[in-house]
Chimera marker file (.cmm) of the C-alpha trace (Angstrom):
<marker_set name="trace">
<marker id="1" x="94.363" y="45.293" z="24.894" r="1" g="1" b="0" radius="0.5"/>
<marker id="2" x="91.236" y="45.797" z="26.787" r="1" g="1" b="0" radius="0.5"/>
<marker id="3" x="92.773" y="44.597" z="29.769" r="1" g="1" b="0" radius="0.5"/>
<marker id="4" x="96.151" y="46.767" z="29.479" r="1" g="1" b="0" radius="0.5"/>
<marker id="5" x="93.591" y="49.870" z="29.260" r="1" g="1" b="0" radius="0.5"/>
<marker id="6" x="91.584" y="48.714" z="32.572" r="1" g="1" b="0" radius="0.5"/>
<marker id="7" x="94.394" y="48.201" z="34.472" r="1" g="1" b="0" radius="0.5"/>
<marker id="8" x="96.078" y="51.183" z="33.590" r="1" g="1" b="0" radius="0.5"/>
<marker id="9" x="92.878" y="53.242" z="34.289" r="1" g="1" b="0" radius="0.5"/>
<marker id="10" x="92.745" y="51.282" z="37.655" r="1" g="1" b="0" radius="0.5"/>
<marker id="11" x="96.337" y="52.088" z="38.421" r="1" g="1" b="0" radius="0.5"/>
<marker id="12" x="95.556" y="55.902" z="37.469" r="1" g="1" b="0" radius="0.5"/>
<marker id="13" x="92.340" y="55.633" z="39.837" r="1" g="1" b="0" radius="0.5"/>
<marker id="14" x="94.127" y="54.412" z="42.632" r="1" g="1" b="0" radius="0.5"/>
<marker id="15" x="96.802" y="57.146" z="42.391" r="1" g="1" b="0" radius="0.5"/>
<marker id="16" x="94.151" y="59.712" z="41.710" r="1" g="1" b="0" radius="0.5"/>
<marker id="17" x="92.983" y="58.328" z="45.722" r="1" g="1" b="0" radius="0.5"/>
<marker id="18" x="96.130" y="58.229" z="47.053" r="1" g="1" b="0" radius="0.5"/>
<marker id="19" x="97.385" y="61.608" z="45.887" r="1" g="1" b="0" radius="0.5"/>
<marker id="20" x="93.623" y="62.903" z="47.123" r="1" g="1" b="0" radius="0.5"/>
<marker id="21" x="94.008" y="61.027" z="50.567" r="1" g="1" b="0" radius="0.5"/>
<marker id="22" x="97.685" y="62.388" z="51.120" r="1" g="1" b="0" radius="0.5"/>
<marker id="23" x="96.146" y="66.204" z="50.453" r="1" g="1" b="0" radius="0.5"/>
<marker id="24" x="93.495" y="65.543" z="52.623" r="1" g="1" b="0" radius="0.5"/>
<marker id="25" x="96.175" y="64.045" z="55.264" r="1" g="1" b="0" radius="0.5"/>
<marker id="26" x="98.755" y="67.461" z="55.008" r="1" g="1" b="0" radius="0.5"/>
<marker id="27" x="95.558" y="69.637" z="55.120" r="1" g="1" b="0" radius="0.5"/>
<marker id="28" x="94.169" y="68.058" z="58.255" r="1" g="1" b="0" radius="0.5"/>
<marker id="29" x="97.609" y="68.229" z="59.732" r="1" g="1" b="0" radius="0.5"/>
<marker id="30" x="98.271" y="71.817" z="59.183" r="1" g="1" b="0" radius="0.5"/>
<marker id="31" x="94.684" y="72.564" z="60.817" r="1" g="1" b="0" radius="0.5"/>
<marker id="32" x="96.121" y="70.493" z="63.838" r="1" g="1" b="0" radius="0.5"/>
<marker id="33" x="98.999" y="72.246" z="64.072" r="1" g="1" b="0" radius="0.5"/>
<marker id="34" x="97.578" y="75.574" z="63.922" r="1" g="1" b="0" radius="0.5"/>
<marker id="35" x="95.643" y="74.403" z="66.432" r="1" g="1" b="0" radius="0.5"/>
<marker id="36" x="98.593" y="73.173" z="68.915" r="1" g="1" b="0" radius="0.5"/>
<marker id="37" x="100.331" y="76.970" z="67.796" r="1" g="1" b="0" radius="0.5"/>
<marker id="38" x="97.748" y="79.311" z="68.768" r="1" g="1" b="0" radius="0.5"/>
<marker id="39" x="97.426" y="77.180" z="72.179" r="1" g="1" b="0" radius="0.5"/>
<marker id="40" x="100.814" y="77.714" z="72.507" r="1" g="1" b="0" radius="0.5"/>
<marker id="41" x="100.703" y="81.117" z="72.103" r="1" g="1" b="0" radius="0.5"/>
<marker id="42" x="97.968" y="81.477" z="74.859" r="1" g="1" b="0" radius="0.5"/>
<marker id="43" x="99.954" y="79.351" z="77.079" r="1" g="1" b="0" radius="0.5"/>
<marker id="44" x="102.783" y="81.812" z="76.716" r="1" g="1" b="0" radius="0.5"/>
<marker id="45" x="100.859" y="85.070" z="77.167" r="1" g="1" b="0" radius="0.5"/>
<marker id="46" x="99.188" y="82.948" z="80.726" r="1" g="1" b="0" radius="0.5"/>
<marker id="47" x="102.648" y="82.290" z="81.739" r="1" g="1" b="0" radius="0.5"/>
<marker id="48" x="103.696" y="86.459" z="81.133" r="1" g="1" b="0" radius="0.5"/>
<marker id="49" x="101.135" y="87.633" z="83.456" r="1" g="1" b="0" radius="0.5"/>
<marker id="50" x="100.935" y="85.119" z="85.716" r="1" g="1" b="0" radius="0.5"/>
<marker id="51" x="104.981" y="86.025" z="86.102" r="1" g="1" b="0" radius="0.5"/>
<marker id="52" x="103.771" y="89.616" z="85.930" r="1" g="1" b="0" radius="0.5"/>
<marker id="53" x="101.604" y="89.139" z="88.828" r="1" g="1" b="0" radius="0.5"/>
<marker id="54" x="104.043" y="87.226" z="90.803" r="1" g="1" b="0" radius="0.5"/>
<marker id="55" x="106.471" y="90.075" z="90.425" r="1" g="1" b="0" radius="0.5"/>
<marker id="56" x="104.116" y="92.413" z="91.900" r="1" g="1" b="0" radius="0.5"/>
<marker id="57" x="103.628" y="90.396" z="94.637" r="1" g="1" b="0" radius="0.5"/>
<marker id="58" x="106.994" y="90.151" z="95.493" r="1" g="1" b="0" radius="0.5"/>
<marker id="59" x="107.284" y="93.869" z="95.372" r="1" g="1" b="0" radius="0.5"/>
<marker id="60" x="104.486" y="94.010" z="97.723" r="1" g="1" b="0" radius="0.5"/>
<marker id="61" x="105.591" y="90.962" z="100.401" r="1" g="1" b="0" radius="0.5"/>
<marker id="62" x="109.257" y="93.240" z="100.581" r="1" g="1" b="0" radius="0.5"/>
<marker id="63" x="107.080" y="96.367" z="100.887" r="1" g="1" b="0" radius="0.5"/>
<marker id="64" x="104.727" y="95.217" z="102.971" r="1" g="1" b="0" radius="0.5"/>
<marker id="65" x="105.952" y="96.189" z="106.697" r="1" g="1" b="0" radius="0.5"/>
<marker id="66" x="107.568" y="99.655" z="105.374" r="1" g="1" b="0" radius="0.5"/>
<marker id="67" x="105.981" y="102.659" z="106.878" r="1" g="1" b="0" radius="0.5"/>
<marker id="68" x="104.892" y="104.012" z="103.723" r="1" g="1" b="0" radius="0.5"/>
<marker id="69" x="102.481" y="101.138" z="103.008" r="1" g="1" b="0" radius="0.5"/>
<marker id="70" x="100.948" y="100.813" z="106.289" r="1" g="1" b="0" radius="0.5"/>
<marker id="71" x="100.152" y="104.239" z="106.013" r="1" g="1" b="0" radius="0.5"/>
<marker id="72" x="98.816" y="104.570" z="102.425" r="1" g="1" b="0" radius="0.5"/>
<marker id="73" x="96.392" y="101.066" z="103.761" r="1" g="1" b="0" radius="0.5"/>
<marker id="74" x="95.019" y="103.045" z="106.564" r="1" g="1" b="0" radius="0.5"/>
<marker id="75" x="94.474" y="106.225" z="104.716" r="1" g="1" b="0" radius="0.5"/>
<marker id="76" x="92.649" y="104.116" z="101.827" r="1" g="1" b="0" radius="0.5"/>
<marker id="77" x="91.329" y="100.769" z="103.294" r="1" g="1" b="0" radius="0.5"/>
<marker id="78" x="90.882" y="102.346" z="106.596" r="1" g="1" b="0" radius="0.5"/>
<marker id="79" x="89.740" y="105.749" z="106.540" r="1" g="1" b="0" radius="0.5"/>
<marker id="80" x="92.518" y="106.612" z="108.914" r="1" g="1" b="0" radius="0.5"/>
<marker id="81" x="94.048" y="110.276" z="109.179" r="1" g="1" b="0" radius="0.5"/>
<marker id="82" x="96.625" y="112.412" z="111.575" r="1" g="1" b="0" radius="0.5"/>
<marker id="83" x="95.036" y="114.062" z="114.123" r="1" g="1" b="0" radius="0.5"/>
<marker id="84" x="96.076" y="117.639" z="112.801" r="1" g="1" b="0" radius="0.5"/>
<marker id="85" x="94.678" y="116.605" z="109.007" r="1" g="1" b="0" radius="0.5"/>
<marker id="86" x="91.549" y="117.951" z="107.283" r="1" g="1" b="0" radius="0.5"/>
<marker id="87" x="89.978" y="115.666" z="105.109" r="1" g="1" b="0" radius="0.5"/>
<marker id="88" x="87.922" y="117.050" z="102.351" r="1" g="1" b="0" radius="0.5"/>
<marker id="89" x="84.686" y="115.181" z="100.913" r="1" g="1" b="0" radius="0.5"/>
<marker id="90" x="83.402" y="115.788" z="97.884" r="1" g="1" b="0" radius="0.5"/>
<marker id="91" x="79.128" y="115.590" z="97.935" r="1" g="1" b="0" radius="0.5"/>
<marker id="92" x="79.216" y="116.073" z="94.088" r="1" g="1" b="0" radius="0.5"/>
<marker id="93" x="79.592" y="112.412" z="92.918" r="1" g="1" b="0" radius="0.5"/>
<link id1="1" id2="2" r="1" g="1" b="0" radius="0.2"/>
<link id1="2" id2="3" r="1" g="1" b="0" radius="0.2"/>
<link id1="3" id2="4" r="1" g="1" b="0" radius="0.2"/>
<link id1="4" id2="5" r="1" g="1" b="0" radius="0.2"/>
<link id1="5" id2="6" r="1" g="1" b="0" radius="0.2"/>
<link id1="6" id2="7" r="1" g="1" b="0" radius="0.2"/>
<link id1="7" id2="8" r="1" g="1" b="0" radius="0.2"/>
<link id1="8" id2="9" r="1" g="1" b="0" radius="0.2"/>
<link id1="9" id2="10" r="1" g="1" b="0" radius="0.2"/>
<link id1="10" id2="11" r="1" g="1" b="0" radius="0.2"/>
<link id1="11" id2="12" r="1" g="1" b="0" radius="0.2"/>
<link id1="12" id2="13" r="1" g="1" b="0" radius="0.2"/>
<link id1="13" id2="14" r="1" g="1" b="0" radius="0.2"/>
<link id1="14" id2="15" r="1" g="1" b="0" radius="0.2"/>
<link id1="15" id2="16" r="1" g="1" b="0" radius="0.2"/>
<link id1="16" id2="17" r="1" g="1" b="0" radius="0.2"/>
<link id1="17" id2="18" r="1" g="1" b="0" radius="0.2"/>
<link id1="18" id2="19" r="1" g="1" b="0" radius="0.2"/>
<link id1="19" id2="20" r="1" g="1" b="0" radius="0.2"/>
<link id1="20" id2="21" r="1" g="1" b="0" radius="0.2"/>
<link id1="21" id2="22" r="1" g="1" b="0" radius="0.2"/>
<link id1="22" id2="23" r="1" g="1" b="0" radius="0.2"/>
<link id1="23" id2="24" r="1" g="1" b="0" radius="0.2"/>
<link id1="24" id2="25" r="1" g="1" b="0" radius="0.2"/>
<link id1="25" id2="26" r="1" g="1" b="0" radius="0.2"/>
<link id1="26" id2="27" r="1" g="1" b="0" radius="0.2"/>
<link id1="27" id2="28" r="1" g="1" b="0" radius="0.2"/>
<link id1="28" id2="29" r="1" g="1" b="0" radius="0.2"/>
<link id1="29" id2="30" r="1" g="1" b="0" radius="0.2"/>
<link id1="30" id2="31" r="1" g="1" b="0" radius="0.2"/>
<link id1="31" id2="32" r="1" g="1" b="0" radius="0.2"/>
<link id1="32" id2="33" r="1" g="1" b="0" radius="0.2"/>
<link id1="33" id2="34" r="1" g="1" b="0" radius="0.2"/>
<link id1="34" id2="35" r="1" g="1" b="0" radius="0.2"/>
<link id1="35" id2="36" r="1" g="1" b="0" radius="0.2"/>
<link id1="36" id2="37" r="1" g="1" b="0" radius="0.2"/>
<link id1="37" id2="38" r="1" g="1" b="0" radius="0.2"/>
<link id1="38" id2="39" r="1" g="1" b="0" radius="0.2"/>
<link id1="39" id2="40" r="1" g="1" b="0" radius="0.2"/>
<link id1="40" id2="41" r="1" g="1" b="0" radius="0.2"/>
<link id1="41" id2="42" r="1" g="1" b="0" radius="0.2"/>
<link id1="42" id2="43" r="1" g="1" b="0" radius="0.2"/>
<link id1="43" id2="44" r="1" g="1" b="0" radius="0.2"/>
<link id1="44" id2="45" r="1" g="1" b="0" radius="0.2"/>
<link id1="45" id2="46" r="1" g="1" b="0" radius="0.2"/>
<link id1="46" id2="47" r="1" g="1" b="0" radius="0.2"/>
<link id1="47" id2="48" r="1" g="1" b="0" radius="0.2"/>
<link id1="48" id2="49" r="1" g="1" b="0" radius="0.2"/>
<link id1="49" id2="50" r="1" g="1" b="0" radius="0.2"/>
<link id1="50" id2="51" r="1" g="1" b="0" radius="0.2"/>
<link id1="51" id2="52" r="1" g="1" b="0" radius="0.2"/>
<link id1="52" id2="53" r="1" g="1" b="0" radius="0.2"/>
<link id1="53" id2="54" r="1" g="1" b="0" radius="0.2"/>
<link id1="54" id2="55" r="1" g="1" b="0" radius="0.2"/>
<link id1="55" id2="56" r="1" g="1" b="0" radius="0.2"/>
<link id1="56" id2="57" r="1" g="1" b="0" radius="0.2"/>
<link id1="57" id2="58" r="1" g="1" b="0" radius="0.2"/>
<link id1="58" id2="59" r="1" g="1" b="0" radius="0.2"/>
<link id1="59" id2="60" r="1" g="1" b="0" radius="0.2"/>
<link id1="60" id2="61" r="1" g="1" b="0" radius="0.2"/>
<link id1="61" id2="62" r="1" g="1" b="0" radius="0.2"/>
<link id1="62" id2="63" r="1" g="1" b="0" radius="0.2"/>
<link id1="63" id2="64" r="1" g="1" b="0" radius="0.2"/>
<link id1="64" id2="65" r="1" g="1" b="0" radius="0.2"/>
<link id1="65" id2="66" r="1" g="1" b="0" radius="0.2"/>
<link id1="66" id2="67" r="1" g="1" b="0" radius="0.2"/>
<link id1="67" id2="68" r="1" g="1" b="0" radius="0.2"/>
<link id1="68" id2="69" r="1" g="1" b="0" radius="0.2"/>
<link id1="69" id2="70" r="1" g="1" b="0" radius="0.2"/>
<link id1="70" id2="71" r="1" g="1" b="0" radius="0.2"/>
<link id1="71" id2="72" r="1" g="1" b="0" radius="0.2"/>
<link id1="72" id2="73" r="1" g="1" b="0" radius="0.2"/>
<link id1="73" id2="74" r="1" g="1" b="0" radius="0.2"/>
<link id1="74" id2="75" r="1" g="1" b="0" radius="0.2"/>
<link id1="75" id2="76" r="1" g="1" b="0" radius="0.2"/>
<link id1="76" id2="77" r="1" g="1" b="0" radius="0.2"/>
<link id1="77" id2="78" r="1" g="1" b="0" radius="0.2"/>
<link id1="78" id2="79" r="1" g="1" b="0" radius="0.2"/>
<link id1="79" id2="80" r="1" g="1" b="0" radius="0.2"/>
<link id1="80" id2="81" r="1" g="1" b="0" radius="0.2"/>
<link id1="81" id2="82" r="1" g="1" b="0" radius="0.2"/>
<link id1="82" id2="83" r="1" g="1" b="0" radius="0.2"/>
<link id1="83" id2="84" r="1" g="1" b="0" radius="0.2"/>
<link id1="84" id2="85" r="1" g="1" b="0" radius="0.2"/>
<link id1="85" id2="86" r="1" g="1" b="0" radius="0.2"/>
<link id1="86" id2="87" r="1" g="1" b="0" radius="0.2"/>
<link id1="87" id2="88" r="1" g="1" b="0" radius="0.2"/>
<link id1="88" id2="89" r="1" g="1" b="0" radius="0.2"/>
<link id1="89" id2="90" r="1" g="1" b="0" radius="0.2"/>
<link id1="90" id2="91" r="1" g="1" b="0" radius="0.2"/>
<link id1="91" id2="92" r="1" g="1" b="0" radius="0.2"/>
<link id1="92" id2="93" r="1" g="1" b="0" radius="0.2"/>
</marker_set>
């Protein structure tokens, strides 16, 4: 009788552990995975901008030699004007 009991305590023990160790396995798992999703995620907003950013730079490469541009670069990056313009400055900033 005494060694029914002990081995049925031992069997209960060592499903006790493996119940315990496959909980601990699905847990550890999930935290992986969450992991891998949220990486994802990131991965997928890089990827938006980065084709953002490539879309405005094919707008400007088409718009590049157009009139329009090469005169808004001179006015801004240049300082360039018309030779019947008035510039403005403002001394207050």
């Amino acid at each position: 009788m005494k060694n029914k009991k002990m081995n049925n305590l031992l069997k209960k023990i060592l499903v006790l552990i493996f119940i315990i160790y496959f909980v601990y396995t699905i847990i550890a798992q999930q935290k992986t995975l969450n992991t891998y999703a949220q990486e994802k995620d990131k991965c997928n907003e890089d990827i938006e901008v980065a084709q953002e950013e490539q879309q405005e730079l094919q707008e400007m490469k088409e718009n590049i030699n157009s009139d329009e541009y090469i005169e808004q670069i001179a006015r801004e990056k240049l300082g360039m004007y018309y030779p019947n313009e008035r510039v403005y400055i403002d001394i207050e900033k």
